[in-house]
N, C-alpha and C positions, 0 to 999 in steps of 0.2 A: 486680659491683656491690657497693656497701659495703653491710653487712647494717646500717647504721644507716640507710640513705634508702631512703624510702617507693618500690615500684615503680609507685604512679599515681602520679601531681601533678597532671592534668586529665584532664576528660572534657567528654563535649559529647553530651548526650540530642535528635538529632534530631526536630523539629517539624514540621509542615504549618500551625499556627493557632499562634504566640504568644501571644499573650494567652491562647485557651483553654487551652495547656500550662500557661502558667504561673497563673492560676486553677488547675488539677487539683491543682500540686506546693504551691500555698501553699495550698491547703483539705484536702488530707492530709496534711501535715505542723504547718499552723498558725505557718507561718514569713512572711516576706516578701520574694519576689524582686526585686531592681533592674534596671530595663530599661537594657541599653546598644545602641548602633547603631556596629556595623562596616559599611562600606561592601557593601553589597549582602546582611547578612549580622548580622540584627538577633539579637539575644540578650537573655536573662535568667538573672541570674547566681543561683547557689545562695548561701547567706548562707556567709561563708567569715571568714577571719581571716588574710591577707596573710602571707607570711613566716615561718607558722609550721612550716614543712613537713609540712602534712596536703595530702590530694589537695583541689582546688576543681572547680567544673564549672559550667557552664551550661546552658539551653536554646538548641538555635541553629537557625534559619529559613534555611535557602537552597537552591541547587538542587544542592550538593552533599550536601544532609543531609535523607535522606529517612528516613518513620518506616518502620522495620521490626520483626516479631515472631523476625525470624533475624537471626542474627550475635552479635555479643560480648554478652554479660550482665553486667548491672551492677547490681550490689549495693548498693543506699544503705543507711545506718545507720540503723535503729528504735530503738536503745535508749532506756531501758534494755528495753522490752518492746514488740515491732513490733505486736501485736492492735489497740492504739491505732489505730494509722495504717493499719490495714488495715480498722479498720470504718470509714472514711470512706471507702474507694475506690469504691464502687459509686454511692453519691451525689455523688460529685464527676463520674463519667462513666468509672467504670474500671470494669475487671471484674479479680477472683481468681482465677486459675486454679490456684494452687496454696496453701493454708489455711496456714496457723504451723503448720511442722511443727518438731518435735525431731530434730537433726539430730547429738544423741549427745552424752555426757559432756563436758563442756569444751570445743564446738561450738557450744552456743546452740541458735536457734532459727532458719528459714530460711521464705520464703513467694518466693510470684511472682505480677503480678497485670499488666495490659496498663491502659497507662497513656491519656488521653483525644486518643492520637494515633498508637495501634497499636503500641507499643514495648514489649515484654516486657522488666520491671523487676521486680527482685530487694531481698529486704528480708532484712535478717539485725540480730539482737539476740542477748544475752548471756541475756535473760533471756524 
């Protein structure tokens, strides 16, 4: 792989309620998602910037994508400092399981918190 492309380009965070997912991801972050509808296989997209070759992602509803607390861990971006977005999670309908920890010299900082549809997600910042 060329070391200048990114090794994600998409993701897709698993739901059982859309709308409540995406409610949970725009009340901790204080962004706004866009509902789109694939056949059988509704979504709401993370706010992205087309063509820039960063990774994009959505929320996605169907009976292929169930929420789980196993499997792949996915890291969304907190910066410049994830505390923000991590003091909203329990009033949006999450829970913390793991606090902003220090994860060492030129690492940043790193948390984990179960999102309003059972999916252990991951938050990392710089600072």
């Amino acid at each position: 792989m060329d070391a200048n492309v990114n090794s994600i380009n998409w993701f897709e965070i698993s739901v059982a309620d859309l709308d409540r997912a995406k409610n949970f991801y725009e009340t901790i972050f204080g962004f706004t998602m866009e509902k789109m509808e694939m056949p059988e296989m509704p979504m709401a997209m993370f706010p992205s910037n087309p063509g820039n070759g960063k990774a994009n992602g959505a929320l996605v509803q169907s009976e292929m994508h169930t929420p789980s607390a196993d499997g792949v861990k996915l890291y969304l971006n907190g910066d410049p400092d994830l505390q923000p977005v991590l003091d909203k999670v329990t009033d949006a309908g999450g829970q913390i399981i793991m606090p902003k920890t220090d994860i060492g010299q030129d690492f940043g900082f790193m948390a984990f918190f179960i999102d309003s549809e059972g999916n252990v997600i991951g938050l990392h910042s710089n600072g």
